[in-house]
N, C-alpha and C positions, 0 to 999 in steps of 0.2 A: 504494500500500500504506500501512493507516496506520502512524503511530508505534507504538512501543510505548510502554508507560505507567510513569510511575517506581514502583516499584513497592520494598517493605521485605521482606524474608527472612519476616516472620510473614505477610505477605497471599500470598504467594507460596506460601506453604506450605498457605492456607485455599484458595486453589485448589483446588491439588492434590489436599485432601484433600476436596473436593468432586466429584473426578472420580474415587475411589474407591482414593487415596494414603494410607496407614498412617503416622504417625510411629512410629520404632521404635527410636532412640536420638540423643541430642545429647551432641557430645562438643565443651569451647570454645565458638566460635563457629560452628559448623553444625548443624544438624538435617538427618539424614538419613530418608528418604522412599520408602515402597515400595510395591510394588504389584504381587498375583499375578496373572498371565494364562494360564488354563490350564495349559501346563507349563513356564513360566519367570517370574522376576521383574523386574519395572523398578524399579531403584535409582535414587535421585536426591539426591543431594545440594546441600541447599541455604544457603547464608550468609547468618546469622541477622542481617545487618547494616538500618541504615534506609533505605540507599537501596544498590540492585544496580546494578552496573554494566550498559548493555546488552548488551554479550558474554557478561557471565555469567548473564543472563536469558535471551538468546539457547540458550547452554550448556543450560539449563533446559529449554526450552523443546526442543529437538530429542531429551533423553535421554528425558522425560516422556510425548516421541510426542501430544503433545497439542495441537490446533490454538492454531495462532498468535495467530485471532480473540481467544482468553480474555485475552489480557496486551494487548490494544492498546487504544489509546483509542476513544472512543465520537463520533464527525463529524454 
């Protein structure tokens, strides 16, 4: 399996919002992130830091429902 890539809260966020993710408020340090699916929403909240921890890219990554492939590196 590869790595995952080090990745900053704002690329993180252009993901997201490339996979049809909303910014819809930042409050401090996070930007929150949404996304309507038929009849429910996926929330996500992300930390606007320069370098994410991988647990909480991880975190991201499982709330977002979004394949893994997008955040790892390229072999």
């Amino acid at each position: 399996m590869p790595k995952l890539r080090v990745l900053s809260g704002r690329e993180v966020c252009d993901i997201l919002a490339e996979h049809g993710f909303e910014e819809v408020r930042r409050r401090g340090s996070h930007i929150v992130m949404q996304k309507k699916t038929g009849d429910s929403t996926i929330t996500v909240p992300v930390p606007n830091h320069k370098e994410l921890r991988p647990g909480t890219l991880r975190s991201i990554i499982r709330q977002s429902r979004l394949p893994r492939s997008l955040f790892e590196t390229e072999q």
